[in-house]
N, CA, C and O atoms as CSV, one atom per row, in Angstrom:
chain,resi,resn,atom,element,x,y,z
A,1,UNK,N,N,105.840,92.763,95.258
A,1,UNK,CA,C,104.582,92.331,94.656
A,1,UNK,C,C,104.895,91.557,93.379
A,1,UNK,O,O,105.612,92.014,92.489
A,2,UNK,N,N,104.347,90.424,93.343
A,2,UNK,CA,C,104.409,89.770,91.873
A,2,UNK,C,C,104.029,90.360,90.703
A,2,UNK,O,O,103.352,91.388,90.681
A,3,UNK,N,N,104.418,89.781,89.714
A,3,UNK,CA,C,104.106,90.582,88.311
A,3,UNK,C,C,102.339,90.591,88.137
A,3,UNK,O,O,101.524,90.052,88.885
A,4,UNK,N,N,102.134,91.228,87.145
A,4,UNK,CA,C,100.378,91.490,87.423
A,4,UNK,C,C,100.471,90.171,86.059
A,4,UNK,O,O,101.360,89.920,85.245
A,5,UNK,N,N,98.757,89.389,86.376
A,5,UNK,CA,C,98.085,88.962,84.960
A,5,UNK,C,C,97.081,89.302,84.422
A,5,UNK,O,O,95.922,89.065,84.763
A,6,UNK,N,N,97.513,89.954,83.433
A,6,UNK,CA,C,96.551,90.772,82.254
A,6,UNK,C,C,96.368,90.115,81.122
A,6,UNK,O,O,97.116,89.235,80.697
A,7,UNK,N,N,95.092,90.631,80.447
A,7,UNK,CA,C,94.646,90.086,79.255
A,7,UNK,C,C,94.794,91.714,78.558
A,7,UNK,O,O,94.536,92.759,79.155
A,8,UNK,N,N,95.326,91.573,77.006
A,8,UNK,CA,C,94.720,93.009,76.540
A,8,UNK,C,C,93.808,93.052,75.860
A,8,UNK,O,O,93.757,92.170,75.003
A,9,UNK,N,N,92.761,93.988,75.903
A,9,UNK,CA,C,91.458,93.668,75.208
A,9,UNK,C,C,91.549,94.807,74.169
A,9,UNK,O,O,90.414,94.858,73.695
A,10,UNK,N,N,92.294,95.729,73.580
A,10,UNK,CA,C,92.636,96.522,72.675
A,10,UNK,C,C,93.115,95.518,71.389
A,10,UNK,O,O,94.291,95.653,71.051
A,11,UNK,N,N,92.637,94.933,70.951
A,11,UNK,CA,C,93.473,94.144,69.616
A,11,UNK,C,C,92.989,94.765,68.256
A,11,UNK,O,O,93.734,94.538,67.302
A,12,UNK,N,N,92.050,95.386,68.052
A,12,UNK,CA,C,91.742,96.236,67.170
A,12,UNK,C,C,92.135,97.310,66.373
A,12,UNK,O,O,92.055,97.462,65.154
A,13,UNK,N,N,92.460,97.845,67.024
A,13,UNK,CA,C,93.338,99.495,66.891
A,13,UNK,C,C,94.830,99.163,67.509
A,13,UNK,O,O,95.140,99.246,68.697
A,14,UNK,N,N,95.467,98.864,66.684
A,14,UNK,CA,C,97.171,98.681,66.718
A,14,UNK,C,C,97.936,100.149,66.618
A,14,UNK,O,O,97.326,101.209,66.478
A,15,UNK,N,N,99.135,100.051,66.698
A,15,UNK,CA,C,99.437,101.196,66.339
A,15,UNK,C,C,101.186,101.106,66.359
A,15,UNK,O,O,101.785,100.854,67.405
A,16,UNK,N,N,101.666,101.272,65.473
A,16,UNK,CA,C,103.034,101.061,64.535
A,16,UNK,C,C,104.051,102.112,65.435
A,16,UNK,O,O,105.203,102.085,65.003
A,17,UNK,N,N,103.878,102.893,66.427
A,17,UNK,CA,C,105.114,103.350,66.929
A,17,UNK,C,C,104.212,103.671,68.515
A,17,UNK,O,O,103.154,103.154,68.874
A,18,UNK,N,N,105.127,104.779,69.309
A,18,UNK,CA,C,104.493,105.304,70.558
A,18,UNK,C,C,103.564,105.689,70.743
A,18,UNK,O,O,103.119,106.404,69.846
A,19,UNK,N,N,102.803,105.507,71.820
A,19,UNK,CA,C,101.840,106.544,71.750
A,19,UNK,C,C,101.895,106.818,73.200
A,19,UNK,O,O,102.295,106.040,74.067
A,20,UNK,N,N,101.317,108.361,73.405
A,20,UNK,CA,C,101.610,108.673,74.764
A,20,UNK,C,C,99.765,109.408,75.168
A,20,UNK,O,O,98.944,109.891,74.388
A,21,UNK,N,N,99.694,109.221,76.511
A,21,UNK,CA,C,98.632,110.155,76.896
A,21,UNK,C,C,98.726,111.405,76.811
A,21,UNK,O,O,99.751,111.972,77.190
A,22,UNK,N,N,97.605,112.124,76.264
A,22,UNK,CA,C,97.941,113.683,76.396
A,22,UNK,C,C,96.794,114.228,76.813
A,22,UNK,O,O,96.663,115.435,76.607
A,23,UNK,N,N,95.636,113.453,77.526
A,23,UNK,CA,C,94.375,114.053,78.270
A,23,UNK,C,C,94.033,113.180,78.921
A,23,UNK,O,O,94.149,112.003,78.582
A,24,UNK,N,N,93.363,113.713,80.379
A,24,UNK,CA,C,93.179,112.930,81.281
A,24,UNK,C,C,91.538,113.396,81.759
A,24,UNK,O,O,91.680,114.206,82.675
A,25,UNK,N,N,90.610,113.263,81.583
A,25,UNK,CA,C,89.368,114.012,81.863
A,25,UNK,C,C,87.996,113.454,82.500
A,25,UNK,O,O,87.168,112.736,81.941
A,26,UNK,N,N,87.960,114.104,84.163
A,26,UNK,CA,C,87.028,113.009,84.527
A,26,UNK,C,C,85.902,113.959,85.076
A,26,UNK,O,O,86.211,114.976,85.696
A,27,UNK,N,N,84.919,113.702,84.901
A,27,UNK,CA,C,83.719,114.236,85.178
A,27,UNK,C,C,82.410,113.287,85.746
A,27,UNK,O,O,82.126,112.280,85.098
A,28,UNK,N,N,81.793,113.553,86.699
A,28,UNK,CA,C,80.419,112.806,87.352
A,28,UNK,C,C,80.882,111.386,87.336
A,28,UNK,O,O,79.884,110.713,87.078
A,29,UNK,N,N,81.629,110.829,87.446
A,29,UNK,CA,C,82.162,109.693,87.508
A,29,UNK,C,C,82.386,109.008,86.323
A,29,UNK,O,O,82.219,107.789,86.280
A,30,UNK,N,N,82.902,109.923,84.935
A,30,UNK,CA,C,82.994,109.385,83.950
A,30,UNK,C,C,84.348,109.943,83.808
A,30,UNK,O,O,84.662,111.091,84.123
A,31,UNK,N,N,85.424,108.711,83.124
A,31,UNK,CA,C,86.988,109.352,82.728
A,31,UNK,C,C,86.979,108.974,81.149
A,31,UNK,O,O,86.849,107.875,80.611
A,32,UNK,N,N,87.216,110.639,80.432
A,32,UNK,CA,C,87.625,109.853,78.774
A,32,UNK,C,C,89.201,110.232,79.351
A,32,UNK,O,O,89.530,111.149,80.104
A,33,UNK,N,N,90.126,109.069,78.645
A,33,UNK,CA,C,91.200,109.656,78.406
A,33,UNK,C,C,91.583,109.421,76.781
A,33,UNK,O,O,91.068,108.570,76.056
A,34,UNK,N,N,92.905,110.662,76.288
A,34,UNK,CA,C,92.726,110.744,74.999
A,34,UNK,C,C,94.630,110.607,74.840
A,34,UNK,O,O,95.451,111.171,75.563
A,35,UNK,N,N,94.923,109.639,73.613
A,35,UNK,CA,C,96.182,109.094,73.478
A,35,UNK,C,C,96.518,109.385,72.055
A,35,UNK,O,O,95.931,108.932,71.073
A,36,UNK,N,N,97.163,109.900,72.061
A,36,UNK,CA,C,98.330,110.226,70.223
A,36,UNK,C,C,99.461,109.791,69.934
A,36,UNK,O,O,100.569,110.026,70.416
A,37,UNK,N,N,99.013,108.921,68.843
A,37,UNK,CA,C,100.377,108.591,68.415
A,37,UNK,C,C,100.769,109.376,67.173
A,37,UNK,O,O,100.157,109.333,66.106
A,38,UNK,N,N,101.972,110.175,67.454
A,38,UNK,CA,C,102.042,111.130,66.269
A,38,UNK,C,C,102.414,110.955,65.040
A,38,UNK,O,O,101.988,111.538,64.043
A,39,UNK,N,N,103.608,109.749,65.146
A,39,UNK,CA,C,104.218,108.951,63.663
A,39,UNK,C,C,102.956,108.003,62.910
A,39,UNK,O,O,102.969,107.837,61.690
A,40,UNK,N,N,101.949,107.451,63.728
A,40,UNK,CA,C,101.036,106.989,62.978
A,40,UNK,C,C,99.693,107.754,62.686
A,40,UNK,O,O,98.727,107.267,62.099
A,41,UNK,N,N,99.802,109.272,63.283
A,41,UNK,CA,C,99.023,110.622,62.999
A,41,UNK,C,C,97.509,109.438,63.454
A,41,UNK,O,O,96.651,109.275,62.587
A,42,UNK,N,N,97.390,108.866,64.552
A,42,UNK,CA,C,96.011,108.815,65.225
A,42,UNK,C,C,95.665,109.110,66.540
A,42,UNK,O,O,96.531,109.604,67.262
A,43,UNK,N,N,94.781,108.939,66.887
A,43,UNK,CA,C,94.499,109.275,68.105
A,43,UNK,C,C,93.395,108.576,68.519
A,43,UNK,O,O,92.472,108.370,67.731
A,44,UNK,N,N,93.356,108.045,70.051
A,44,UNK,CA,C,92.245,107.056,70.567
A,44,UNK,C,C,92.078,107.933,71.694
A,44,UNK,O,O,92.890,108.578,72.357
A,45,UNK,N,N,90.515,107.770,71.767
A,45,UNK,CA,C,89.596,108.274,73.064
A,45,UNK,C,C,89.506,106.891,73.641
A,45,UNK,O,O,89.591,105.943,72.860
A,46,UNK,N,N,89.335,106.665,74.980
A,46,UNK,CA,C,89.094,105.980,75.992
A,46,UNK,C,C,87.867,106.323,76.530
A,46,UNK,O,O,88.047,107.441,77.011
A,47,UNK,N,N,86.867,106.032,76.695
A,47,UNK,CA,C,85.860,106.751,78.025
A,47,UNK,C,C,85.299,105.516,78.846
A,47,UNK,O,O,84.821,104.495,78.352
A,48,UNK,N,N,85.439,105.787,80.116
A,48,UNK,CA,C,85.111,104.531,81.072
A,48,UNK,C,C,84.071,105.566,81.694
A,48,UNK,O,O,84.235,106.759,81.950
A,49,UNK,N,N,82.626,104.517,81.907
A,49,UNK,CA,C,81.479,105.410,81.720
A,49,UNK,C,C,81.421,105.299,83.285
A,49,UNK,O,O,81.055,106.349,83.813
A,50,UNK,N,N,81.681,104.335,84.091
A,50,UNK,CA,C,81.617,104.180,85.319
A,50,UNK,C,C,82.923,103.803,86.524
A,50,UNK,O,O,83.320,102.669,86.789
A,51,UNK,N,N,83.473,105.223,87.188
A,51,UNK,CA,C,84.744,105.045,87.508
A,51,UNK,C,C,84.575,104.710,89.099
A,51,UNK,O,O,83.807,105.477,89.681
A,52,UNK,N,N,85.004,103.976,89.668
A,52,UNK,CA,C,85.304,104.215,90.981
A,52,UNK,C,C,86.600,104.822,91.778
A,52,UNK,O,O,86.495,105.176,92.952
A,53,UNK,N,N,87.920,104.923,91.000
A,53,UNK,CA,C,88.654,105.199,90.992
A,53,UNK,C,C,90.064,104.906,89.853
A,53,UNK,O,O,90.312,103.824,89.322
A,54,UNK,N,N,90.847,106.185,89.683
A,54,UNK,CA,C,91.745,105.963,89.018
A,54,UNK,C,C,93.418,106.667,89.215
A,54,UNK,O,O,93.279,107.760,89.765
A,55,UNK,N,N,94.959,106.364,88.926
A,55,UNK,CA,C,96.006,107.021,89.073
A,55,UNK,C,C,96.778,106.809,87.746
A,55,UNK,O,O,96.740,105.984,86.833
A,56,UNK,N,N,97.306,107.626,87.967
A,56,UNK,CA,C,98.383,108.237,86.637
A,56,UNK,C,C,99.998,108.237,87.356
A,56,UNK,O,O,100.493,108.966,88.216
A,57,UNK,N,N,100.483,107.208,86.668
A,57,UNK,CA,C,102.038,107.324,87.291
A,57,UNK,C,C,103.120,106.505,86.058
A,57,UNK,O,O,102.916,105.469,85.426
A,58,UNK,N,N,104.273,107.418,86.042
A,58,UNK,CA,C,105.456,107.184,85.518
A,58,UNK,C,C,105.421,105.636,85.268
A,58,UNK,O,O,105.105,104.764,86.077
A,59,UNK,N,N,105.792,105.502,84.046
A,59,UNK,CA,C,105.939,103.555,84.091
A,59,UNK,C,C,106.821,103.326,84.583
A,59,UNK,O,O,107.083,102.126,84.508
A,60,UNK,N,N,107.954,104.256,85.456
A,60,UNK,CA,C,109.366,103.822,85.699
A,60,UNK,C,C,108.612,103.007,87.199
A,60,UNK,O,O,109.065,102.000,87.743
A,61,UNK,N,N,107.630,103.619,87.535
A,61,UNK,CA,C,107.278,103.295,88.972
A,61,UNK,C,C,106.498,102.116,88.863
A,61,UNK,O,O,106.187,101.720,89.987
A,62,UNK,N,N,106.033,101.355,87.894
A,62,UNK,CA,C,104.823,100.126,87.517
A,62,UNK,C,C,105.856,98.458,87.191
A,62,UNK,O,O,105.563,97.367,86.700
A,63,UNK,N,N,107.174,99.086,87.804
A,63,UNK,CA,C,108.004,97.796,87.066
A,63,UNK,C,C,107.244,96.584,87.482
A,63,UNK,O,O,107.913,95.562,87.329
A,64,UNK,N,N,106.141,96.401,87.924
A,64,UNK,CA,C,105.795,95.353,88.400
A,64,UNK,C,C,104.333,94.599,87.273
A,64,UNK,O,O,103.682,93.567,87.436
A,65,UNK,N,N,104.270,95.566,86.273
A,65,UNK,CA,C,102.916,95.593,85.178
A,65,UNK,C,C,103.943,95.052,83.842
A,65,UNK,O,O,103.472,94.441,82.882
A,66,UNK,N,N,105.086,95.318,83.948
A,66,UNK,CA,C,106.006,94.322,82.841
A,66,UNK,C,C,106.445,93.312,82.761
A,66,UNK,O,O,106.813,92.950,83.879
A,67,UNK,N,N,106.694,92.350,81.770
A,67,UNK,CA,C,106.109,92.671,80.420
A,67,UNK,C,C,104.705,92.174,80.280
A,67,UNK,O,O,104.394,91.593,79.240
A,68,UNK,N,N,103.976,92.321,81.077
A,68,UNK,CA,C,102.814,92.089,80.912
A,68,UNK,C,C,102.035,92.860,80.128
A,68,UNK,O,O,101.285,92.402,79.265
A,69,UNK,N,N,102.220,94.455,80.474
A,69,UNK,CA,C,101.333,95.353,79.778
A,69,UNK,C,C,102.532,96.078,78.757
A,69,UNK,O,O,102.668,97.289,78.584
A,70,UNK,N,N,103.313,95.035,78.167
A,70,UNK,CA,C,103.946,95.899,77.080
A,70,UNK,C,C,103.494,96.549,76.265
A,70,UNK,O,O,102.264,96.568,76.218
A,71,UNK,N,N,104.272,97.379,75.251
A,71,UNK,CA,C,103.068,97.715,73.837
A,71,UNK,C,C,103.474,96.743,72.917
A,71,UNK,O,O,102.888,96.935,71.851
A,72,UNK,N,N,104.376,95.593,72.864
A,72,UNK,CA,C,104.443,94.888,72.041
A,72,UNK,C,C,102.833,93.718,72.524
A,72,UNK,O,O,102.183,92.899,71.875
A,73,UNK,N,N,102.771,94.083,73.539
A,73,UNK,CA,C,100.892,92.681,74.211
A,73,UNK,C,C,100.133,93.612,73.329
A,73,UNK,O,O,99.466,93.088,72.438
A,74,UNK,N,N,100.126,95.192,73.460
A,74,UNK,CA,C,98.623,96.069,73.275
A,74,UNK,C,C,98.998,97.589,73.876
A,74,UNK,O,O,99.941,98.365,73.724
A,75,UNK,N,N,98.033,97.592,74.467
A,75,UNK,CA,C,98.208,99.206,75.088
A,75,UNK,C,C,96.821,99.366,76.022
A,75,UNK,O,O,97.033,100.259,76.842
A,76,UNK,N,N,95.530,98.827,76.170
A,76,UNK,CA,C,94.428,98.548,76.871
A,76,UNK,C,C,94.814,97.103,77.753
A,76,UNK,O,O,95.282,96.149,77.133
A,77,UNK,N,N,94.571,97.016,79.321
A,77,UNK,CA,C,94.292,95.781,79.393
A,77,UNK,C,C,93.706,95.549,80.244
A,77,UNK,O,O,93.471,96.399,81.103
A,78,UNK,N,N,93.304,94.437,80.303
A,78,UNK,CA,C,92.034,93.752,82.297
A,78,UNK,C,C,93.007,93.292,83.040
A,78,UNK,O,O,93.493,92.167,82.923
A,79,UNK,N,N,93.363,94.190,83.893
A,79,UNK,CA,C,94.138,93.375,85.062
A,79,UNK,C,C,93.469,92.419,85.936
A,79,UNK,O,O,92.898,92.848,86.939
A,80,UNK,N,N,93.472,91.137,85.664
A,80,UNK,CA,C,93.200,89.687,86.370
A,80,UNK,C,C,93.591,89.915,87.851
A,80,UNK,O,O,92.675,89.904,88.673
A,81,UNK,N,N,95.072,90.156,88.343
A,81,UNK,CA,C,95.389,89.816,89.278
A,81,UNK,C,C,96.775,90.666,89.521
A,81,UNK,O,O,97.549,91.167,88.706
A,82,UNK,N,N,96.786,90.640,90.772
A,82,UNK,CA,C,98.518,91.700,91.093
A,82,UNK,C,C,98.614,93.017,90.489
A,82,UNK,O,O,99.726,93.336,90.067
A,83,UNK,N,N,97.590,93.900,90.361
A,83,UNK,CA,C,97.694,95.402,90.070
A,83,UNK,C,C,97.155,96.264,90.909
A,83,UNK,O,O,97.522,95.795,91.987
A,84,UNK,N,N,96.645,97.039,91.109
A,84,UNK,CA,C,96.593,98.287,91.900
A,84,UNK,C,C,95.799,97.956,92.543
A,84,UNK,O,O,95.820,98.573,93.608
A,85,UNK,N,N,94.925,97.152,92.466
A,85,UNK,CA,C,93.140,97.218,92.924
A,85,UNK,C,C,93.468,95.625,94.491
A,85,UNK,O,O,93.176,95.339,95.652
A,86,UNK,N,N,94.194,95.165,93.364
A,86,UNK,CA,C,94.922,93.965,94.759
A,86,UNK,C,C,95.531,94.336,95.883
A,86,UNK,O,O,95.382,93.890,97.021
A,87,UNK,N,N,96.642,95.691,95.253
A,87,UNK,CA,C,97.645,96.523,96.202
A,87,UNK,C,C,96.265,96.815,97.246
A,87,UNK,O,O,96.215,96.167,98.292
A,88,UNK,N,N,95.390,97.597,96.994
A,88,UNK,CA,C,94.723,98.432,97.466
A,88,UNK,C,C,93.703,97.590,98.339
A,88,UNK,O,O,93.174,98.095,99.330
A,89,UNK,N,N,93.525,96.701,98.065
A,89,UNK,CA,C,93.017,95.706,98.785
A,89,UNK,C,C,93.908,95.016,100.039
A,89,UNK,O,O,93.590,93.901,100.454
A,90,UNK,N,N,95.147,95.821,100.666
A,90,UNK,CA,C,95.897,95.274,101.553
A,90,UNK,C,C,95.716,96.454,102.858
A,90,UNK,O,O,96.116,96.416,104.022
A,91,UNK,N,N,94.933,97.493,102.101
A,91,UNK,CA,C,95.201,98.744,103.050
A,91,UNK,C,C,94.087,98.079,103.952
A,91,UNK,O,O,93.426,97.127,103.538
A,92,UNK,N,N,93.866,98.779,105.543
A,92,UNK,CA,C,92.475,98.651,106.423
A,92,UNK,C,C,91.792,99.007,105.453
A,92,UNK,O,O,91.434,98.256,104.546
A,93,UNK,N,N,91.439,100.674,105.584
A,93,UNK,CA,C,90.931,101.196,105.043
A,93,UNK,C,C,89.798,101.253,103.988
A,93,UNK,O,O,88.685,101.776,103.939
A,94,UNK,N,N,90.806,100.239,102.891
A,94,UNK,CA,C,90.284,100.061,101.624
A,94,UNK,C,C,88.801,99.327,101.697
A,94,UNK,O,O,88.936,98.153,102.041
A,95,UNK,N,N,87.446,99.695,101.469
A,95,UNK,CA,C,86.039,98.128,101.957
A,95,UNK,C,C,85.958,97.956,100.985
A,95,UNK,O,O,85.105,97.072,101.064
A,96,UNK,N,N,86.234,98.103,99.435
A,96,UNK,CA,C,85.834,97.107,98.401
A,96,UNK,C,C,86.230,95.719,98.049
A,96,UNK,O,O,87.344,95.317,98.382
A,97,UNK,N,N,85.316,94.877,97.334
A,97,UNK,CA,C,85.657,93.647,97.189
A,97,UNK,C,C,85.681,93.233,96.037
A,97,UNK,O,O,84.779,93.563,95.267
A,98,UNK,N,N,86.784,92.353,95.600
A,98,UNK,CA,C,86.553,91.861,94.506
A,98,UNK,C,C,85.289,91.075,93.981
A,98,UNK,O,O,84.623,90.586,94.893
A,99,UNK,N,N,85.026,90.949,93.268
A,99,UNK,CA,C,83.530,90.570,92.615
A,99,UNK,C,C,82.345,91.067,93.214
A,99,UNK,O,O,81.415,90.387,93.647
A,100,UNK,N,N,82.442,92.252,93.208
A,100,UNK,CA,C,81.513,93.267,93.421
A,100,UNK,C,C,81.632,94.136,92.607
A,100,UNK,O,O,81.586,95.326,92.919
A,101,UNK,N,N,81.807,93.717,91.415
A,101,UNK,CA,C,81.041,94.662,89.875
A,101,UNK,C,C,82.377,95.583,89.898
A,101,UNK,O,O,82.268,96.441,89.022
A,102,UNK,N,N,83.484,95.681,90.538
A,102,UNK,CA,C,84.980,96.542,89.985
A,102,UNK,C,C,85.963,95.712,89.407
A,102,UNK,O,O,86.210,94.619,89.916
A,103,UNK,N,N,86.816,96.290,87.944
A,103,UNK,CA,C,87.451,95.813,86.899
A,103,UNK,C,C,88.425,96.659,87.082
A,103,UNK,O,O,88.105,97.835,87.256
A,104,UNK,N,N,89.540,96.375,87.089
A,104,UNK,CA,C,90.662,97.169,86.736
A,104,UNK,C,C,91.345,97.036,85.256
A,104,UNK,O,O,91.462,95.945,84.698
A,105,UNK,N,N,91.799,98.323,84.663
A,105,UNK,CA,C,91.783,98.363,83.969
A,105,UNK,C,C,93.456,99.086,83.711
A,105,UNK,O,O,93.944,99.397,84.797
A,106,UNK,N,N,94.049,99.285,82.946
A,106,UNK,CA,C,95.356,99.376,82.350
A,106,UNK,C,C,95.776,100.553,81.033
A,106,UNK,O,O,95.618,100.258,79.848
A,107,UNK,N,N,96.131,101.423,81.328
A,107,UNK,CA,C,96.375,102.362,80.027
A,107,UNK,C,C,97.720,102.398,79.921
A,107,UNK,O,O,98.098,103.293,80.677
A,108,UNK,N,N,99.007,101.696,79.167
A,108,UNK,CA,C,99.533,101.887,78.626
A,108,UNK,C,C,100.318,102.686,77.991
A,108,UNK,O,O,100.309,102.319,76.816
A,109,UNK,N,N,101.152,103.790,78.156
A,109,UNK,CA,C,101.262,104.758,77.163
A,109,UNK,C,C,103.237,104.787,77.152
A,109,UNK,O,O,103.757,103.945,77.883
A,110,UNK,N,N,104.104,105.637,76.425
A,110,UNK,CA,C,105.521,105.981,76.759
A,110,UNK,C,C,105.713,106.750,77.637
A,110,UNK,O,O,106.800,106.859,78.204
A,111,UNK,N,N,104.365,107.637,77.992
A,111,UNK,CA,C,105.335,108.616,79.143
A,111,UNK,C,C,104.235,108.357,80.229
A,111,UNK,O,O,104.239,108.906,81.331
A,112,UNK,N,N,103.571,107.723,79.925
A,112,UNK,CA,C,102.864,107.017,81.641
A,112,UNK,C,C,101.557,106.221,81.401
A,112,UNK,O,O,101.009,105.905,80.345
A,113,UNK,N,N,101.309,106.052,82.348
A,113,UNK,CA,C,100.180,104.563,82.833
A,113,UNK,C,C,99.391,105.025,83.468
A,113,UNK,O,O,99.736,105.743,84.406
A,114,UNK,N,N,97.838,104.755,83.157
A,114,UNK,CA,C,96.901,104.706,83.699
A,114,UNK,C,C,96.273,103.437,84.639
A,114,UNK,O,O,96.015,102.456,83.941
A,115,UNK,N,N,95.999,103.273,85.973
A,115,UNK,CA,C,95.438,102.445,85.992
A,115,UNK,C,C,93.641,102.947,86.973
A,115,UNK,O,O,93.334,103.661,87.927
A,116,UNK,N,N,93.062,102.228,86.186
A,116,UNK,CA,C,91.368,102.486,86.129
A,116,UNK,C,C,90.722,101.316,86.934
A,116,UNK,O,O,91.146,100.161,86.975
A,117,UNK,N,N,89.469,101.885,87.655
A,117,UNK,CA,C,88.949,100.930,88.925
A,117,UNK,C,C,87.982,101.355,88.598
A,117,UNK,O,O,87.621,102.414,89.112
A,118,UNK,N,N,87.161,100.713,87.611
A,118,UNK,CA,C,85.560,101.049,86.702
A,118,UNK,C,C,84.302,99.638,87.063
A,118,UNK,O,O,84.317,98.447,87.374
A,119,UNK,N,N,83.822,100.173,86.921
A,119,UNK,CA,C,82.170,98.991,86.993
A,119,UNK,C,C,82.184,98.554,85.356
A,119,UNK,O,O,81.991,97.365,85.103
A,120,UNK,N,N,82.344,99.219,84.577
A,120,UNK,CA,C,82.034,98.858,83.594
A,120,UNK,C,C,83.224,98.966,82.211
A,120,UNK,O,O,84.003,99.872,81.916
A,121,UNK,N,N,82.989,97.774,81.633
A,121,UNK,CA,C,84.848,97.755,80.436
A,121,UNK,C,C,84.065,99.608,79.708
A,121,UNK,O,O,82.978,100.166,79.863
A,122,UNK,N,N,85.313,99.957,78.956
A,122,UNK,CA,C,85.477,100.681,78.375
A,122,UNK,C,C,84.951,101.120,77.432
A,122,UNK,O,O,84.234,100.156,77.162
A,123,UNK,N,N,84.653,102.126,76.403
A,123,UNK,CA,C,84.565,102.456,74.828
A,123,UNK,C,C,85.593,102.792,74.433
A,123,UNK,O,O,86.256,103.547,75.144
A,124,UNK,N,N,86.120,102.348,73.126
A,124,UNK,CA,C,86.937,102.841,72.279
A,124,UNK,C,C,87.108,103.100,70.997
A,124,UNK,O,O,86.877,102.336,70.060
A,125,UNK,N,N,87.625,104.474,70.945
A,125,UNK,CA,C,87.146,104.929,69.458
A,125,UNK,C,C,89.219,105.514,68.918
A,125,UNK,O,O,90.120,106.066,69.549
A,126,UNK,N,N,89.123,105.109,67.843
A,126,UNK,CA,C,90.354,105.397,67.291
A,126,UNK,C,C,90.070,105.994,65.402
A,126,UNK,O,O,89.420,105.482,64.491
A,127,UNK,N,N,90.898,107.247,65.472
A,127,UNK,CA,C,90.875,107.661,64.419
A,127,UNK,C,C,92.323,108.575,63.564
A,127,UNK,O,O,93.440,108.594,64.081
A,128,UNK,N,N,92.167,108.923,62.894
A,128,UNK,CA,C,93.109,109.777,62.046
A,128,UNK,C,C,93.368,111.136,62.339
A,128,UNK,O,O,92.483,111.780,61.775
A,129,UNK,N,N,93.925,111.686,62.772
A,129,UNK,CA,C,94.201,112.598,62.953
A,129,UNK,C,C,95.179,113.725,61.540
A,129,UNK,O,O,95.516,114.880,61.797
């Protein structure tokens, strides 16, 4: 599979060393996920209010999202093209269509990657911990 093209839409909330996921929480079709970076003592909530689907996997396994979704780009991003939602679009199975209101979406982290299949972009809130 070709490399993915992403935009990152996180340019706001930077963050000066790692940060890793440490909550994953989905309810009625809503996912917050929650990320700490401990050397810069913050922490960002994620909540995608409308999910259609989402996976959590090792970045060792995403070599195909680099360097696109580095943390030197960001750590949030819109996958355009060549990410999960494309993969998934090869199965029979799969009946969704692109431009039918689903966004894929990109979480970033050191010890793994989110990738998100939402109707609607994200909220994000970042603070001090």
């Amino acid at each position: 599979m070709p490399s993915v093209d992403a935009k990152a839409i996180e340019n706001a909330h930077t963050f000066q060393s790692v940060i890793n996921i440490s909550d994953v929480r989905f309810e009625w079709g809503k996912l917050v996920v929650t990320l700490l970076s401990g050397e810069d003592k913050k922490a960002a909530i994620v909540r995608f209010p409308w999910v259609v689907g989402f996976r959590l996997l090792d970045e060792g396994d995403l070599l195909e999202f680099w360097p696109a979704c580095s943390a030197a780009n960001g750590w949030l991003f819109l996958i355009k093209k060549n990410g999960w939602f494309d993969l998934e679009t090869t199965r029979q199975g799969f009946t969704r269509e692109k431009g039918q209101g689903v966004f894929e979406y990109f979480v970033a982290s050191q010890n793994s990657c989110l990738s998100v299949l939402s109707g609607e972009p994200p909220e994000v809130e970042v603070f001090n911990i």
